[in-house]
N, C-alpha and C positions, 0 to 999 in steps of 0.2 A: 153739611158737616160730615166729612169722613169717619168712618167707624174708628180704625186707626190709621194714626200720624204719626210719623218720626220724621223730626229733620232734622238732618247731619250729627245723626246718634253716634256717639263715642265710648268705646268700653277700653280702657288699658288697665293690665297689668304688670306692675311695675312697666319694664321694657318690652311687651308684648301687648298689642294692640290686636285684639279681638273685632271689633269694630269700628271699623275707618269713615268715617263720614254717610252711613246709613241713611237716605230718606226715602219713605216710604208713602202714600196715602191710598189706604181700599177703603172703596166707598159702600157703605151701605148695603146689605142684601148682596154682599159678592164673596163668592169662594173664591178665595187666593191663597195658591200653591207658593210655598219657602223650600226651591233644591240648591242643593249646596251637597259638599264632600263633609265630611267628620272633619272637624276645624276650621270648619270655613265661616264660622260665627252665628249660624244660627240658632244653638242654644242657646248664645249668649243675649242675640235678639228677644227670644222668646221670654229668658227669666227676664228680664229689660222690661218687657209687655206684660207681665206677670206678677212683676212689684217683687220680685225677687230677688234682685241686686238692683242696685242703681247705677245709672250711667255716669262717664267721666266727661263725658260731654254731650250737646245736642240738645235734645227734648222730645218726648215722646207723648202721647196723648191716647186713650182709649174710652171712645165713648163720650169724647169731650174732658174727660179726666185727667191733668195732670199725673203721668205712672209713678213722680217723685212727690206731689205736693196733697195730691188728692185718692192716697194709696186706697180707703176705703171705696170711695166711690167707683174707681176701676175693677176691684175686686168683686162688687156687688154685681157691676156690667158685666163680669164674663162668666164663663163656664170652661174648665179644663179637662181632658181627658188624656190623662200622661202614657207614655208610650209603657210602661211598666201595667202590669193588671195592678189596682190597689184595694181592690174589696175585701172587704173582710168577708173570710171561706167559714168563720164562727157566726153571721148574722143572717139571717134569711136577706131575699132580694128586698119587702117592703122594710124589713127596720133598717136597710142602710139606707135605704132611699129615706126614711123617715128622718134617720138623725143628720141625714145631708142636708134635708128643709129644713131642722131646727137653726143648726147653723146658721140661717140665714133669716130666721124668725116670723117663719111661715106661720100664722095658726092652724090650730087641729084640721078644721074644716078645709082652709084651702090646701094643708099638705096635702089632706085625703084624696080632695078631686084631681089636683096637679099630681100625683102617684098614681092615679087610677088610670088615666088620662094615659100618661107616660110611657107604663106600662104597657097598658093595650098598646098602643102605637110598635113599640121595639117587639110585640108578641112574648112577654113575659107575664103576662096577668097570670094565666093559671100555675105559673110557675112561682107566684109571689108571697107562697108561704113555705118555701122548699129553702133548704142551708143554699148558701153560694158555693158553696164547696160540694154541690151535686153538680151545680154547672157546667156545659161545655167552653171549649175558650169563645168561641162567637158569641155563645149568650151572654158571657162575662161581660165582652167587651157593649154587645147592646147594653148591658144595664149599666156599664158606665159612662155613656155616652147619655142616657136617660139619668142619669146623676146628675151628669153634669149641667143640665137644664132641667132642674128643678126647681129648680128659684127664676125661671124665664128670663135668662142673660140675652145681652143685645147679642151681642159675640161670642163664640165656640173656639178654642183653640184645643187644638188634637197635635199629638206631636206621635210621628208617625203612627195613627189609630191601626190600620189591619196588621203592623207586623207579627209574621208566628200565623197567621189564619189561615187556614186551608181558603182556595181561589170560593167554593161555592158562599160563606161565612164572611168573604172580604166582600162579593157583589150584593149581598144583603145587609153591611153594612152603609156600600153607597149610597144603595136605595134608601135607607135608612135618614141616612144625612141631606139628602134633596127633597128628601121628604117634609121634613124639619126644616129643611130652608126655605121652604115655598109658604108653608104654614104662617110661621112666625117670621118673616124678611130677614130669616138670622143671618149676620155675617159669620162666614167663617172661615179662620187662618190653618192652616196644617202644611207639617212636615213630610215628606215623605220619601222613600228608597225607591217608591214605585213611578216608575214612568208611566205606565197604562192609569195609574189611580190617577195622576195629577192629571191626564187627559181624559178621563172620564171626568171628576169632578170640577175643573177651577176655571173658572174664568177668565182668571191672570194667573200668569205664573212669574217669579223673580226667581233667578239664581244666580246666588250669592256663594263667592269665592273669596279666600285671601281677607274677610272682612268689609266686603267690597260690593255693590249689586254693581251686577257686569250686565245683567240683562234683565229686562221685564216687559214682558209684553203678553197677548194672549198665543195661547197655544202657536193659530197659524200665523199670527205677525211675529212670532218669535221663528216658524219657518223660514218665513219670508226675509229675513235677516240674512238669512246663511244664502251666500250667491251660488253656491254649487245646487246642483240638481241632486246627482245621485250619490249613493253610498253604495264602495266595492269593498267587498271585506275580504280578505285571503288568508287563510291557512298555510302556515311558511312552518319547515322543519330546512334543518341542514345549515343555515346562513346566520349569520348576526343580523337579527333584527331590526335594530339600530342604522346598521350599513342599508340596511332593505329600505328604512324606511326614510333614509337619506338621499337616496337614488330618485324612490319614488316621486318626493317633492320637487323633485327636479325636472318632471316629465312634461310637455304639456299639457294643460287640462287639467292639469292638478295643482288645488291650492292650499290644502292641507293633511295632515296624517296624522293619526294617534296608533297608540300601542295597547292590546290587550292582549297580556299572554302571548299568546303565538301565531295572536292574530294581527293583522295589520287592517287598520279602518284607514280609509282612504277618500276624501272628498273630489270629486271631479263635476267639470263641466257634462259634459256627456259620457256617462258610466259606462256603455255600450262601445262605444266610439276608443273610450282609454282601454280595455280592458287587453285585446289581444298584443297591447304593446306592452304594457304591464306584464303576461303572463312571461312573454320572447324574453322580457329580459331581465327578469329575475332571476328564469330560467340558466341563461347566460351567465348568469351569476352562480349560480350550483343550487340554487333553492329548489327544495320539494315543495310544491302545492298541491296542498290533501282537498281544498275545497277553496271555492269562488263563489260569490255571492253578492249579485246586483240587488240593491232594492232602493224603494223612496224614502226620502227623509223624516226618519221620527223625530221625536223630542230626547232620545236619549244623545240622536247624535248631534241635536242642538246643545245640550248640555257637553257632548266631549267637543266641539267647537268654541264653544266660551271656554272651558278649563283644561280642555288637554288632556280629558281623562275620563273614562267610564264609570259614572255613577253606581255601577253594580259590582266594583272595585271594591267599594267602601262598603264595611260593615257597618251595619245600622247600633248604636249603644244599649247591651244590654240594659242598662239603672237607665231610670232616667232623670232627666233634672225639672221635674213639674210636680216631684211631690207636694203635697200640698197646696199647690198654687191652685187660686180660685176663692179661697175659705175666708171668711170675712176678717181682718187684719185682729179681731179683737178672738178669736178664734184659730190666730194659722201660726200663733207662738206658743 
């Protein structure tokens, strides 16, 4: 049985379709990465998986749980940690841990040990009599990710977890979350702006455009997808971009181009082989080049190959939409 299942999930709004025929299945004990641009539906998957709204079409499944029929039972399977901080900065670390287990109708004794446990684990024991409002942002976010597996959910959904962290507080969050997945076979779904986080942690990765999964695969068969080899990036002043980047695709060796600012990404067969014809005749064309740049294929330029566009374009949503979600159905109104 897959942890989660969507088949041919449908969200409309009035004349606006959020999601176009969605299907999904991560199985079991897998980190799987959701990139997509801001509007490209992955909120709306996530409140979908969340028992948050209900879909207009499809069916989805968590844990075995119908997400429309069997809202309770989905909610018990998961754990959320919303991209927003939501702890209360008035409770110490163990009483919100404490009132997170009641919600779920832990007794005293196993709160205690499932907190005590937790805690150590994220390195907040000694810290578990201290307001949250002494906190730094990394420890917040350990203690709500130790929230949110309190009640031992099958599945973790994080919707963008490090944003706002400083780099040393995000790699001690991963560690955090592999940590916990090895432990407990947890699955777990997450959002994220970061390219390096989804190839550190996931195993699969989808990305979702237009309400649409255009792609999914792991890291390197989502490479392996893209037939180019290299990625030339050029620094262009003086020329319309546009015209530049119109020429370009026309060169051999090249089979496609996106636009960043004033940069031009450029996919080619042989990035070495393209490049001195590329500089001649842009050149030609009156372009300044401040900078050139060969390298190998990451996943971000997997991501501007499916959508046209640089994921580090898109600002990540201040609010976010997982309030609440997680809390037992008799509890989350």
């Amino acid at each position: 049985m897959a942890a989660i299942e969507t088949i041919n999930l449908v969200k409309e709004y009035g004349a606006l379709t959020a999601l176009a025929g969605v299907s999904l299945s991560i199985p079991e004990g897998d980190c799987f990465g959701l990139l997509g641009p801001n509007g490209a539906g992955k909120t709306t998957l996530i409140r979908i998986l969340t028992t948050l709204i209900k879909p207009s079409g499809g069916s989805a499944k968590i844990a075995g749980f119908d997400v429309v029929k069997e809202q309770e039972g989905v909610r018990n399977s998961i754990g959320v940690v919303p991209q927003a901080m939501t702890s209360d900065l008035d409770l110490t670390g163990m009483e919100l841990m404490d009132i997170y287990a009641r919600f779920y109708g832990m007794g005293r004794r196993d709160r205690r040990e499932r907190i005590d446990a937790l805690l150590s684990m994220v390195g907040l024991k000694e810290r578990a009599g201290d307001l949250v409002a002494t906190y730094s942002g990394g420890m917040r976010r350990r203690l709500e990710i130790a929230r949110g597996l309190v009640h031992k959910p099958r599945i973790l959904i994080l919707d963008e977890p490090t944003i706002g962290l400083d780099p040393q507080s995000r790699h001690v969050v991963w560690e955090l979350l592999e940590k916990f997945r090895k432990a407990d076979n947890l699955t777990i779904l997450l959002t994220t702006h970061y390219m390096e986080e989804a190839e550190s942690l996931c195993d699969h990765v989808a990305i979702i455009d237009y309400g649409k999964i255009v792609a999914l695969d792991t890291v390197e068969g989502l490479k392996k997808q893209i037939p180019q080899k290299d990625v030339i990036e050029l620094t262009l002043s003086n020329i319309d971009i546009e015209k530049a980047k119109e020429w370009v695709v026309s060169r051999p060796g090249i089979t496609s181009s996106a636009i960043n600012g004033d940069v031009l990404i450029i996919f080619a067969e042989n990035g070495a082989n393209a490049i001195p014809d590329l500089v001649d005749g842009l050149k030609k064309m009156g372009a300044n080049l401040t900078r050139v740049i060969l390298k190998q294929l990451t996943l971000e330029d997997v991501f501007i190959h499916f959508t046209g566009r640089p994921i580090r374009e898109e600002e990540a949503r201040k609010v976010s939409f997982l309030l609440g979600a997680g809390v037992p159905q008799k509890w989350g109104k």
